[in-house]
N, C-alpha and C positions, 0 to 999 in steps of 0.2 A: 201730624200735630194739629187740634184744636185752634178757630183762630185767638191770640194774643193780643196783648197791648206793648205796645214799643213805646219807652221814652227815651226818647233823643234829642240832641241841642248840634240839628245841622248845619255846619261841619262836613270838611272834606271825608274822612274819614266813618262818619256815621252816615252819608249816603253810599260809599260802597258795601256799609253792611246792612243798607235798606234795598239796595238793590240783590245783596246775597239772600235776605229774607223773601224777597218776591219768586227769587229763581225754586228757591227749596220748598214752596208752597205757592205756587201759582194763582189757585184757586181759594186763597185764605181773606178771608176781610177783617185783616187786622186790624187794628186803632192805633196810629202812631199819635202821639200826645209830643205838642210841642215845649220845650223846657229851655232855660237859659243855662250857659254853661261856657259854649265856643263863641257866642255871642248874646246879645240882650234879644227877650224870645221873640222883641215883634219881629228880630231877623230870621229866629230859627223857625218861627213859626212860617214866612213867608218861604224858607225855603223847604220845609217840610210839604208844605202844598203845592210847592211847585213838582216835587218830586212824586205825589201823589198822581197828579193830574198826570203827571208825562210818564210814570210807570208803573204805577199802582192804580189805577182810581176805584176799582173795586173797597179800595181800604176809607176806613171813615179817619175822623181826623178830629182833636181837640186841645185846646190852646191850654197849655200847662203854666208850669210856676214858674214869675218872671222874678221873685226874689229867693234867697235864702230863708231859712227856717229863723235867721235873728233880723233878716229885715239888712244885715249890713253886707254889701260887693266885700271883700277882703282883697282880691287879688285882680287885677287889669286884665281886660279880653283879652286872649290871646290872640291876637290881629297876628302876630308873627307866623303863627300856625297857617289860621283858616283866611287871611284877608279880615278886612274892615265890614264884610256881608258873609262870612261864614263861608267862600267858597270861591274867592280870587276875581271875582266876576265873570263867572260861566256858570248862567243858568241858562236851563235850557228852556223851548220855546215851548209853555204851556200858560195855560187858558187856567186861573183860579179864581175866576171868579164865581162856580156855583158850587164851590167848595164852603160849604158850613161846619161851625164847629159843633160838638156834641155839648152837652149839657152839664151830664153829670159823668163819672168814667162807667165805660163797659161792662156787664158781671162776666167777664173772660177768666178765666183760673190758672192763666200763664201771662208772665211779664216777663222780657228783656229791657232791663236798664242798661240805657247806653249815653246815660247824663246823672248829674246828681243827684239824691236822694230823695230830693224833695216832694215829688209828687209820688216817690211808693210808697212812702210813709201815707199821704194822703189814701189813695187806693187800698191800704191795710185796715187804715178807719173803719172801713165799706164793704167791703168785698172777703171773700174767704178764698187767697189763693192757693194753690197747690203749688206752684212752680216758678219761679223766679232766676233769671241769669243775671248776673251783677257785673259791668264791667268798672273796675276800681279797686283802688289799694294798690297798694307795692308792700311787699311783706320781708324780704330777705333784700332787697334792691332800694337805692336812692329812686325818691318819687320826679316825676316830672316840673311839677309844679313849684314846689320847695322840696330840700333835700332832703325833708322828711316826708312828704304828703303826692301823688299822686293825683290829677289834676278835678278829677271827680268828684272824690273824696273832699278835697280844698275846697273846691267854692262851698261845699255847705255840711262842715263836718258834725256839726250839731246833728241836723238829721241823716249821715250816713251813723254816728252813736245809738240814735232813737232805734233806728231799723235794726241794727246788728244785738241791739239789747232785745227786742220785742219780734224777731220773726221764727217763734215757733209752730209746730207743724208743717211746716213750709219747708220744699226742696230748695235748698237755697244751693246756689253754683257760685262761685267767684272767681272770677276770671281776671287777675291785677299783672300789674305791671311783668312780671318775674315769666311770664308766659306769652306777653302779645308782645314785646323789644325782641323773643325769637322769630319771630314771622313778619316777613318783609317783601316787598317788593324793589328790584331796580328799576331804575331808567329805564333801560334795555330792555326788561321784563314789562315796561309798560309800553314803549315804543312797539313792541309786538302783539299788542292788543289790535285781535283783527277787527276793522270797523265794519261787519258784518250789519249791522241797525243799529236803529238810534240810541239805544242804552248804554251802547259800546264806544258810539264813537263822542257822546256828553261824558261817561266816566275818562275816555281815555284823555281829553280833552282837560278836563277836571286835574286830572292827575300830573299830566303835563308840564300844566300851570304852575300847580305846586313847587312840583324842580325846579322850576323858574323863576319861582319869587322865593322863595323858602332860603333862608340861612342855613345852608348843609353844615356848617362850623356846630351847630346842635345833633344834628342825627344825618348819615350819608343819604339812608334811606328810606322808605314810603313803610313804615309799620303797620299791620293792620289790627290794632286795638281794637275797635268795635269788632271787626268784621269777626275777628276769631272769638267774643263774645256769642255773635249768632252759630258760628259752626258749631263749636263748642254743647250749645243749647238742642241741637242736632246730632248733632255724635259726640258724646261725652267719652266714648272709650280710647280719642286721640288724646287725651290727657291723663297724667298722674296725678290722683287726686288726695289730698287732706284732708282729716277729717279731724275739723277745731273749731271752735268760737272765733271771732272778731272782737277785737276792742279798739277802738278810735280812742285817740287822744284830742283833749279838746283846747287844753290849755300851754299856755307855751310857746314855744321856739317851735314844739314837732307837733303843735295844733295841723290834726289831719293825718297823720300817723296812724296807719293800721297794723296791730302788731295780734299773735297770735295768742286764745285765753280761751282757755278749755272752761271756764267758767260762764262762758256767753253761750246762747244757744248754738250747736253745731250746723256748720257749712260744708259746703265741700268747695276746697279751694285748689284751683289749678296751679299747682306751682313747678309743675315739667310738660312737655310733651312726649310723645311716643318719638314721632320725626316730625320736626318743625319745617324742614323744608320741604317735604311731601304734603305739609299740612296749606304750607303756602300757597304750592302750584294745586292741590284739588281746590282750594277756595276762587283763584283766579278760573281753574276749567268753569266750577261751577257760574261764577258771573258772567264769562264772555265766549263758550264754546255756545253753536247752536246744539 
């Protein structure tokens, strides 16, 4: 694969799938674009560079959108999730300071969104992409965020509308809720992450954490929502795919609500896996075997 542009808003869970993206392409200089979401971006943005410098630094880097498409926050950081800095306070020990941002975004013709909409919309202004993996919606399933909405989607459903109305010719993949709540990691299953080098032993560390502060009365286990977004974007034949339009709702009680409308331009949306549990453990091989 061509290098990409990532947007992410890191979060615990979108550095294991920045570091699944470095495993699957070594050699790629991607652009990760920093975006708010799991927190406000001067955070995601410092932890996006700190994750560059200490695992990526081939990859370039550019500070994304720090508001919604209406300019208004709707719903509270989820500090519960990621901590009060996006990541429980385990960063690891890197040097960002000759990290600069880019200017304008990449002409790259592949995008992973693994944050709100805000900045693809922007990127479609510009660019002519080919390929796009969406991580957001809950389509058959109650969302995260509100019982309707899916936490992506929610903070800026304005522009996840604009995008699902306006992205034709474009491979669009959608990877929501109904497919990353089957893929999980345990305790156990992290506790056996061998600390082989340093990548291994800051995720497992990372992860750790999370068990440890995290309110299990929500979810027992470590989900990997981004990360099966990236796989996903790599082998698309571990999924049963749909092929339908998107329509976001905007107004309401189920503002953020992504519901299916053959009337929108067509996606392809993940809504089964082949084997979720096999999908789990290649993703973990892939991050932490040498």
């Amino acid at each position: 694969m061509k290098n990409i542009t990532v947007i992410s808003d890191p979060g615990i869970d979108d550095l294991v799938a920045l570091a699944l993206l470095h495993k699957l392409n070594t050699n790629a200089k991607n652009c990760l674009v920093s975006a708010f979401g799991n927190a406000p971006e001067k955070i995601t943005a410092q932890n996006a560079k700190e994750y560059i410098s200490f695992v990526s630094p081939g990859w370039q880097f550019m500070h994304g959108s720090s508001t919604p498409f209406n300019n208004k926050f709707e719903h509270p950081w989820p500090e519960y999730f990621h901590g009060p800095d996006g990541v429980w306070g385990i960063h690891p020990a890197a040097d960002i300071s000759g990290i600069d941002s880019l200017k304008v975004f990449p002409n790259n013709k592949g995008v992973i969104s693994l944050a709100p909409l805000t900045d693809v919309n922007k990127i479609l202004k510009g660019n002519r992409l080919s390929k796009i993996t969406v991580m957001g919606g809950a389509i058959n399933i109650e969302g995260n965020e509100t019982p309707f909405a899916e936490t992506n989607i929610a903070f800026d459903p304005d522009s996840a509308r604009h995008f699902f109305s306006q992205c034709l010719n474009i491979n669009v993949r959608v990877v929501p809720l109904d497919v990353t709540r089957k893929v999980f990691w345990t305790k156990d299953i992290v506790n056996k992450i061998p600390e082989l080098n340093k990548l291994n032993i800051w995720i497992k560390e990372l992860l750790l954490t999370w068990f440890d502060k995290y309110n299990h009365d929500r979810e027992k286990d470590f989900n990997l929502h981004d990360p099966l977004a990236v796989y996903l974007s790599y082998f698309p034949k571990q999924a049963v795919w749909t092929k339908s339009g998107i329509e976001v709702i905007i107004k309401g009680k189920r503002r953020g609500q992504t519901i299916l409308n053959e009337d929108k331009p067509v996606c392809s949306i993940a809504l089964d896996l082949k084997n979720a549990a096999a999908v789990s453990e290649k993703i973990y091989d892939l991050i932490f075997a040498e």
